[in-house]
N, C-alpha and C positions, 0 to 999 in steps of 0.2 A: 086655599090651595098652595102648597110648598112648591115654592120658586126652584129650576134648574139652574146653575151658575151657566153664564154665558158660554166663560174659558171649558167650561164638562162638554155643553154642547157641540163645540167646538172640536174638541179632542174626539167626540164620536162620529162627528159628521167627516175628520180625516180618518179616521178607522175603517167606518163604511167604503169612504172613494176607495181607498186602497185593497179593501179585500172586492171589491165590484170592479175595478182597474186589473187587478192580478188574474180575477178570472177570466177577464175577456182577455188579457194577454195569455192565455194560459189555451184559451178556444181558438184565438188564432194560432199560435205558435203549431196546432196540436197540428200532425202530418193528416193530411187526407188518406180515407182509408177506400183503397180501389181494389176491385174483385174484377179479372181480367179470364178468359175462357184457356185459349191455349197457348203454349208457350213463347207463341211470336208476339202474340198482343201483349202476353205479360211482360216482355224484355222490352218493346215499344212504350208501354207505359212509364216506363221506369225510368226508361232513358229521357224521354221529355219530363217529368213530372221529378225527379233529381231525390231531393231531399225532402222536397214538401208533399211527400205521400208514400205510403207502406202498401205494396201491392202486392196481392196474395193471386196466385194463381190455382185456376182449379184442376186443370191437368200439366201434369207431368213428364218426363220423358218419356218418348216411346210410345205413349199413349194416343191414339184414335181415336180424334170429335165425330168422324160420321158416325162410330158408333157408341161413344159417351153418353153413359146414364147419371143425369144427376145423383147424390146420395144428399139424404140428410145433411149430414156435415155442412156438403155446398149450399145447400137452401138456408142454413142461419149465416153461411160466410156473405151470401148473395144482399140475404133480406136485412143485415147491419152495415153493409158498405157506404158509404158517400156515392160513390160512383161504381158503376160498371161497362166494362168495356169487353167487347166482343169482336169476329171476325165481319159475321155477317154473310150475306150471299150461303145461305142455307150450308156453312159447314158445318154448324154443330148441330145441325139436326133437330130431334128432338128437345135438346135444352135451350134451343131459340124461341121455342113456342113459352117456355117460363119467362122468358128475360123481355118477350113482347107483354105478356101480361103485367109483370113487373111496373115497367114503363108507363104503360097505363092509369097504373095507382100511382104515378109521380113519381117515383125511383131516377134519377138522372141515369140512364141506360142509352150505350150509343155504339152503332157497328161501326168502327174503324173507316171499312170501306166504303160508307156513304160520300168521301170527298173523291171516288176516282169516277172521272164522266165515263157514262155506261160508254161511247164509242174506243173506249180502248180498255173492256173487258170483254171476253174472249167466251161466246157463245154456240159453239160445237152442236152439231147434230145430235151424238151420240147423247148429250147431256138432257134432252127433252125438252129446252124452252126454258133452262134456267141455267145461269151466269157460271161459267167456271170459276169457283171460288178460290182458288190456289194462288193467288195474287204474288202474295211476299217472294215468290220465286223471280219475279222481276225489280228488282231494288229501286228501279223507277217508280214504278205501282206504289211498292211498300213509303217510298217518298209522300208520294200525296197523301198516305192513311194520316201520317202526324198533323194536319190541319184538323181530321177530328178531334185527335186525342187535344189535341191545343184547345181547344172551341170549348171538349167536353169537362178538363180542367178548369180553364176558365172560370165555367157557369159554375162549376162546384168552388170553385176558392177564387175570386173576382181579385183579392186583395194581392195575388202574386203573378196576376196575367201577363205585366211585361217579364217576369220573366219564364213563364210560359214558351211565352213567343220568341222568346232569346234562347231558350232551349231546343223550340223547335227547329228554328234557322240551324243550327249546328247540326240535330240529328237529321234531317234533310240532306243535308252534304255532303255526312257523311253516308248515308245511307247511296248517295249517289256516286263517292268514289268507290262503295263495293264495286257497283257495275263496272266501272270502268278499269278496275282492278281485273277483273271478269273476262271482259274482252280482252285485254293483254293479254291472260293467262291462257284462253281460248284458243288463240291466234296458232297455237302448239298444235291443234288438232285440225286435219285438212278440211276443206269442203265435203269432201267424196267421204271422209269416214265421221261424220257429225251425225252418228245414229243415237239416241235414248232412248234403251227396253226397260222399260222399270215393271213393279208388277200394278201397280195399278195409275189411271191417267191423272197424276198430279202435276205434269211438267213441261202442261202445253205455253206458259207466260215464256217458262225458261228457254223454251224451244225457240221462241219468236226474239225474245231480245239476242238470246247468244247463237243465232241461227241454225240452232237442230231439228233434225225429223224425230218427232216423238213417241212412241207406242206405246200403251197401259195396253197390260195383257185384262185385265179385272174391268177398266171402265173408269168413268168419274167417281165411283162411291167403293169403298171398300166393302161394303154388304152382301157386292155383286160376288159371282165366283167365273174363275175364266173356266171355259167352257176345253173342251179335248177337241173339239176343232181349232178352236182361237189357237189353243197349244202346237197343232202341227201345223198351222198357218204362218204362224209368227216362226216356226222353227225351219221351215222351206223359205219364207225372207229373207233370216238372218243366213242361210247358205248361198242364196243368191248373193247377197250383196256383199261378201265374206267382213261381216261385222266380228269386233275381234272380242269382243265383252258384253257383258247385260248385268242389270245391278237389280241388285234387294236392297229391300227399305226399312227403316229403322223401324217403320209402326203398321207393317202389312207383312203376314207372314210369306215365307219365300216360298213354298211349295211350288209354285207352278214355275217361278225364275229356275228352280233348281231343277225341274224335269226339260224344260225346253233348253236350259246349258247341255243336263247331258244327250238332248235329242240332236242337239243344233251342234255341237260342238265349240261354241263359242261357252270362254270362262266366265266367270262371275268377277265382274269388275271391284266388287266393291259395296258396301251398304251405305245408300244416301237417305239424308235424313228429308221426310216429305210432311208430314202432318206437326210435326213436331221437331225440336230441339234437339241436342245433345244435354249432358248432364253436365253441372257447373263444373269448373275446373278439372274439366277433361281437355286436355289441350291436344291443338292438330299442327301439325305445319306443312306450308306447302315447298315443291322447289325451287319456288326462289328467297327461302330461307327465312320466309313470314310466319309467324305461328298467333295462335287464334284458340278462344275460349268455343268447344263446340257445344257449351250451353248457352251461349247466345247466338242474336242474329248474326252478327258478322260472321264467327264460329260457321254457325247452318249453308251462310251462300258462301264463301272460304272454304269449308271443308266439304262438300259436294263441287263444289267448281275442280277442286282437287282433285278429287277421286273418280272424277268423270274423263279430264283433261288424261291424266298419268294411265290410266286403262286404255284409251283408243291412240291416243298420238302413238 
């Protein structure tokens, strides 16, 4: 049998380490790849998760999770991801019963809002027995969701968890001086005129943190339709209390805002953004000369706090 030289064996066995060494630097280096539902989770992922993850969202502006159908597209973006992250508390509806099943067959799948303790989510009559999902409209709330996204990072790439966690401390913060940005801003509008008409009931968190009475003409779920009672119910309130504005929402159409404005005679304040985002690099600013991206979250509670405050004060 013909001898290998030592020095040959040598030279292949550093060959080897090296293309086996490249490629695990090559599997770590490589960004986590996250599939996040609507456009808060996606901007929340983003923001904690930095540079070590490419996150694809599967709706868009403007777009409506209560009534989102999955497509194709999204089942191969879902079923290739690292990770998924979602709202939870039944806002996507239908596409939650895939991403439970997902989960099941080991997919790392995690609703955001499993780190808010049920005693400060907000369980309404009208809602039937299940959680008002609209969380992010309290920048408190939307705080707590980053210890999932932390948690669910983590377990997906263990190798960059501190700083995970040093991401998350930051976006916490700052997600805590919106609020208090919020209140300032508020402070412009009295007690007595702290009315929000929207057309459907996404803004009971907001109502409770920045102390408003809040109406959905539609209900919890956008599938509902307001009813021609609802409509001249809500349009005899707003004359009693002479409310001076009522708003439309970026992802529910206005019909019914726009009959009870011209019933009621109060204007239309404004279009705020409820299930959904703004578009990137659509920029807002407010009166005190702050301006803000309304495709992200700050954008979202910045340019509603906006347009709610500048209508009624």
């Amino acid at each position: 049998m013909k001898s290998v030289p030592i020095f040959r064996l040598s030279a292949l066995a550093v060959i080897f380490l090296l293309a086996v060494s490249g490629s695990l630097l090559k599997a770590k280096d490589k960004p986590l790849s996250i599939a996040a539902t609507t456009t808060m989770v996606a901007d929340l992922a983003e923001s904690v998760a930095g540079e070590y993850a490419t996150v694809t969202g599967l709706m868009g502006p403007g777009v409506d999770p209560h009534l989102y159908k999955a497509t194709a597209s999204d089942i191969n973006t879902l079923q290739s991801a690292d990770l998924i992250l979602y709202n939870g508390l039944h806002l996507e509806g239908r596409l939650a019963d895939i991403l439970v099943k997902m989960g099941r067959r080991g997919k790392l799948v995690y609703a955001v809002t499993e780190s808010i303790p049920e005693d400060k989510l907000l369980e309404p009559e009208e809602f039937q027995g299940h959680y008002d999902p609209h969380v992010w409209f309290d920048p408190r709330l939307w705080a707590l969701c980053v210890d999932t996204v932390v948690a669910a990072l983590s377990k997906a790439d263990p190798i960059h968890d501190s700083e995970f966690e040093k991401r998350g401390e930051s976006v916490r913060a700052t997600y805590l001086s919106y609020y208090k940005w919020g209140q300032k801003y508020m402070a412009q509008v009295k007690p007595k005129e702290r009315f929000l008409i929207t057309s459907h009931d996404a803004y009971n968190y907001f109502g409770r943190a920045f102390d408003f009475t809040v109406i959905g003409v539609q209900g919890i779920s956008t599938q509902s339709e307001a009813g021609l009672a609802d409509i001249v119910k809500i349009g005899k309130f707003i004359k009693q209390k002479g409310i001076k504005a009522i708003f439309v929402e970026s992802s529910v159409s206005p019909a019914a805002i726009r009959r009870i404005s011209e019933d009621s005679g109060a204007k239309i304040g404004g279009e705020l953004f409820s299930d959904a985002m703004g578009s990137k690099g659509h920029m807002g600013k407010a009166a005190d000369g702050s301006s803000f991206d309304l495709g992200t979250y700050e954008g979202m509670v910045k340019g509603n706090i906006t347009t709610i405050a500048e209508a009624l004060k």
